[in-house]
C-alpha positions as CSV (number, residue, x, y, z in Angstrom):
1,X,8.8,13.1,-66.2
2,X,11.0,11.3,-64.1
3,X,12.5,14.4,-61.9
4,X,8.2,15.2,-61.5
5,X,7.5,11.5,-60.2
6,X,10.5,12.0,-57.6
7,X,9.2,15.6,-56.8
8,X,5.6,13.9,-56.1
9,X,7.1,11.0,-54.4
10,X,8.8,13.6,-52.0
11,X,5.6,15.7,-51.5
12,X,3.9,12.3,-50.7
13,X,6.6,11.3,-48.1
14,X,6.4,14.6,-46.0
15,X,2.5,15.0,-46.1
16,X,2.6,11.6,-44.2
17,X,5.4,12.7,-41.9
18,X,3.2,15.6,-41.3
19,X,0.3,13.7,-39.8
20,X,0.1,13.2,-35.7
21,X,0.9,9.7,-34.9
22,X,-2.4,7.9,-33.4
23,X,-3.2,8.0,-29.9
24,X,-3.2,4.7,-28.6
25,X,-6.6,4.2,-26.4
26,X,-6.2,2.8,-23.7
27,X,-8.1,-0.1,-22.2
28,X,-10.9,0.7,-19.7
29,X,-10.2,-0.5,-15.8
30,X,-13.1,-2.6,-14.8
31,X,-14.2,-2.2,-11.4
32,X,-13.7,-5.3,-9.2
33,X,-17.0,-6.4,-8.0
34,X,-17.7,-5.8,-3.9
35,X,-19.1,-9.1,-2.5
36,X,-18.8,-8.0,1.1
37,X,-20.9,-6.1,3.1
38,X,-20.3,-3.6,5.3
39,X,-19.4,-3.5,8.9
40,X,-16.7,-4.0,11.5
41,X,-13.6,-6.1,9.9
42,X,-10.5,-7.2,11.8
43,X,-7.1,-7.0,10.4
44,X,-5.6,-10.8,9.8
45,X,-2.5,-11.5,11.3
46,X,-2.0,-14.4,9.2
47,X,-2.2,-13.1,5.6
48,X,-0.9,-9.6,6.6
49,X,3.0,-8.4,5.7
50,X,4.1,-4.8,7.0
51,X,7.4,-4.5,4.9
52,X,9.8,-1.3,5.4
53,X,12.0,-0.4,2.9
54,X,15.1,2.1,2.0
55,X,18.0,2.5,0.0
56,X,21.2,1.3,1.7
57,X,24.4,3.0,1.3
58,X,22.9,3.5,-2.5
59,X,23.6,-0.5,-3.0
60,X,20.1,-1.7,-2.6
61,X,16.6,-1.1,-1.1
62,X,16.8,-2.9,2.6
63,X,14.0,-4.4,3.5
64,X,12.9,-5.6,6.5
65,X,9.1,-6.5,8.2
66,X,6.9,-5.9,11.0
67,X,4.9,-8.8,12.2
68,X,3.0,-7.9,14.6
69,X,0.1,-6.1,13.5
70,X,-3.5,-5.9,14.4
71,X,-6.1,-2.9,13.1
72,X,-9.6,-2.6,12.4
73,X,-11.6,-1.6,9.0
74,X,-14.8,-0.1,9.1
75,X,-15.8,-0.8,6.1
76,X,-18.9,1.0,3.7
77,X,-19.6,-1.0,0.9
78,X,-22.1,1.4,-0.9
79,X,-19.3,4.2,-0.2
80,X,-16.1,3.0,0.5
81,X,-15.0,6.6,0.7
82,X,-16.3,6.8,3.8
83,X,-14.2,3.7,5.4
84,X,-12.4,3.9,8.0
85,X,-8.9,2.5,9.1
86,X,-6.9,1.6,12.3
87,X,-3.5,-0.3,12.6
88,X,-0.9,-1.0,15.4
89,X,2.4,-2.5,14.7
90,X,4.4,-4.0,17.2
91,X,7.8,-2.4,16.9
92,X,9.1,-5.4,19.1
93,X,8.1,-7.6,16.2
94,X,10.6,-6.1,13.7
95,X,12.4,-9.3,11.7
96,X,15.0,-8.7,9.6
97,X,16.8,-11.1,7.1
98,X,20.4,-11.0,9.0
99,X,21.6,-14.5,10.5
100,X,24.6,-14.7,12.7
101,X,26.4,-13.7,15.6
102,X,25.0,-10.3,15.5
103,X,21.4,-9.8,16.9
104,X,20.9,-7.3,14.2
105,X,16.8,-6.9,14.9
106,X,18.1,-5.9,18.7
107,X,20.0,-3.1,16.9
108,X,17.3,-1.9,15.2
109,X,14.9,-1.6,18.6
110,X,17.6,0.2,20.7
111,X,17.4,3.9,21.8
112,X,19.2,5.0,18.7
113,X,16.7,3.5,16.1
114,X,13.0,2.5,17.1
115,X,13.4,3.0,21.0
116,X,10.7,-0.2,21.1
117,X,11.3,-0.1,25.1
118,X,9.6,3.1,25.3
119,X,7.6,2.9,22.5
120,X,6.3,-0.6,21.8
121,X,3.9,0.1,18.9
122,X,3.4,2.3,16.3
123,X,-0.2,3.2,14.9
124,X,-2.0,4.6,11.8
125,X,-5.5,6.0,11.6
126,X,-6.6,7.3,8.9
127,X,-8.4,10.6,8.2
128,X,-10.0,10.8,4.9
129,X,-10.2,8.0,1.9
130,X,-10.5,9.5,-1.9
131,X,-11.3,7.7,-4.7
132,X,-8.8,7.5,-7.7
133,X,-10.5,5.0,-9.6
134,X,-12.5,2.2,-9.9
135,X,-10.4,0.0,-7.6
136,X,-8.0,2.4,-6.0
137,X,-8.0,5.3,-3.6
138,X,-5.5,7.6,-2.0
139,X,-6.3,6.9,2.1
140,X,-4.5,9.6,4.5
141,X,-4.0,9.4,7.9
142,X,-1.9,10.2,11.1
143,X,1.3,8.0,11.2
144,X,2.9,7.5,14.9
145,X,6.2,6.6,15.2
146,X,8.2,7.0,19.2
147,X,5.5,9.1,20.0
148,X,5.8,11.4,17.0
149,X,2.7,11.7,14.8
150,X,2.9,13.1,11.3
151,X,0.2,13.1,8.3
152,X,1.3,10.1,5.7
153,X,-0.9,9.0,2.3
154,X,-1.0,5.8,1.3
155,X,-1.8,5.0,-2.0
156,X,-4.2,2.3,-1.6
157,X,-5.8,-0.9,-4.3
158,X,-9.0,-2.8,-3.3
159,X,-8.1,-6.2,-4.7
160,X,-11.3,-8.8,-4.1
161,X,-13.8,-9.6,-1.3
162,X,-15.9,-12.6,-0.4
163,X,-19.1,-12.0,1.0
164,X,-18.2,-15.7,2.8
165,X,-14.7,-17.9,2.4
166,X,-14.0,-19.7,-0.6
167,X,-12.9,-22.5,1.5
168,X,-16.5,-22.6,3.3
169,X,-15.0,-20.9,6.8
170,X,-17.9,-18.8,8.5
171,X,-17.3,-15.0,7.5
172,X,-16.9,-12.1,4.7
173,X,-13.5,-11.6,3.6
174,X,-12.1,-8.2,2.1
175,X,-8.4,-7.1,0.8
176,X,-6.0,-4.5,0.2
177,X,-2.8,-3.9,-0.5
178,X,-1.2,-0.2,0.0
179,X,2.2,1.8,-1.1
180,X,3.5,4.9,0.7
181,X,6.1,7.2,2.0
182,X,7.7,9.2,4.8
183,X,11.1,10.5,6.0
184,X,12.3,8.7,8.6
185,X,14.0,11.9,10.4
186,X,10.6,13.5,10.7
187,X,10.0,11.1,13.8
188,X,13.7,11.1,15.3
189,X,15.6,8.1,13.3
190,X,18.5,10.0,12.4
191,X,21.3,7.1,12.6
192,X,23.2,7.3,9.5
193,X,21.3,9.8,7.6
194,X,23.2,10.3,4.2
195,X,25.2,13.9,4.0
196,X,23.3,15.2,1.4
197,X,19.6,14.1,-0.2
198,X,20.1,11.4,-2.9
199,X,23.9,11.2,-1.7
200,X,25.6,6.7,-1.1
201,X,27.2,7.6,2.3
202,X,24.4,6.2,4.3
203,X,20.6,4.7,4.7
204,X,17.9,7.1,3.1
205,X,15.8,9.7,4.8
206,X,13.0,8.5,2.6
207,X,11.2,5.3,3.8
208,X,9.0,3.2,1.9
209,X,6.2,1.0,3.3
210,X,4.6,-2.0,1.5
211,X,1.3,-3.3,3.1
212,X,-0.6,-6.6,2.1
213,X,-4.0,-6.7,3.9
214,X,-6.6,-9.1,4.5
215,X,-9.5,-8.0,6.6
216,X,-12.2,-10.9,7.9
217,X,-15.6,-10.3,9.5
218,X,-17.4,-12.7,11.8
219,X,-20.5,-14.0,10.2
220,X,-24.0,-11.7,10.9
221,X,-27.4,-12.6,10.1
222,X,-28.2,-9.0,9.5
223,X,-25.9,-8.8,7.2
224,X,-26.2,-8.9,3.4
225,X,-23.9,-7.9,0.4
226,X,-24.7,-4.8,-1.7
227,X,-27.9,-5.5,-3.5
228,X,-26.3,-4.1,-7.0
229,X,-23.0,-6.4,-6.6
230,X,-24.8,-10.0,-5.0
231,X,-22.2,-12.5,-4.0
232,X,-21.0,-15.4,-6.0
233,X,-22.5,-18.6,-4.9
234,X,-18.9,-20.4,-3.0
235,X,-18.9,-24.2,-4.7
């Protein structure tokens, strides 16, 4: 009787081992709500960050920013698939965290690394926005760097919009912020380029960018939020 229970007990413990573990569901993503309308919006200097990244000597991801940008957003609120996007950074602008006796942003702007003497700015304008859920979308576009223009995408998320300032200044608000990737030797920065992909000995070919965006929109009579997403009354 006993060696049957033990028998049973076994059977029992590998049926259950048997079974496929549950799949855990996973919560829905709500869709932010769009409160501004569409139209013409200009980039704001103000609440904007441009921030460069790479990996330095294998010891850390350098960053450093750009803070001289301006752009325009034309924005569709019923489709925002059909938005379009235009930025110009000011290479002259570039600010990074080095203090001392070395003029290390200088450096950086020479002949060697962004040439900013012969080419001040660098621009992106995008070419086609696709939807990869309810707040995000994968935007591509023509990156320009000294001169040299090369396809990027930029993996963007539509964070909020006000169809007029929470703070009661005139105007709709709308933001973004965006994630992407290129190789910096595609447009000519070959200083330092590490001996082998992946290999410590220098500063990555691969270059990360890292965009907080806040667009703002002068205030238009004509102009009303989405009918199926009305603004919040601002308090």
């Amino acid at each position: 009787m006993k060696s049957w229970m033990m028998a049973a007990a076994a059977a029992l413990t590998l049926a259950a081992c048997s079974q496929p573990a549950p799949t855990p569901t996973e919560t829905p993503v709500e869709a932010i709500p769009v409160s501004a309308p569409s139209g013409t919006y200009t980039l704001d200097p103000h609440h904007t960050t441009v921030t460069v990244r790479a990996k330095h000597f294998g010891l850390s991801n350098y960053a450093l920013r750009l803070n001289g940008v301006t752009g325009t957003l034309n924005f569709n609120a019923d489709d925002p698939a059909q938005s379009t996007i235009e930025a110009t950074v000011a290479t002259t602008t570039l600010d990074t965290p080095y203090s001392g006796d070395r003029d290390f942003d200088a450096e950086l702007q020479n002949s060697e690394w962004l040439d900013s003497a012969q080419f001040p700015t660098a621009t992106f304008r995008s070419t086609a926005v696709e939807r990869t859920g309810p707040n995000t979308a994968r935007v591509t576009g023509d990156l320009t760097i000294r001169g040299v223009t090369h396809p990027i995408t930029l993996d963007a998320t539509y964070n909020a919009s006000h169809a007029s300032h929470p703070m009661g200044f005139p105007g709709a608000l709308i933001g973004f912020s965006a994630t992407g990737t290129f190789q910096r030797s595609q447009y000519g920065l070959n200083v330092l380029q590490p001996s082998e992909p992946g290999a410590s000995d220098g500063v990555a070919n691969d270059v990360e960018l890292i965009i907080e965006a806040e667009f703002t929109r002068p205030v238009d009579a004509g102009a009303t939020p989405p009918p199926s997403q009305p603004a919040e009354p601002v308090n």
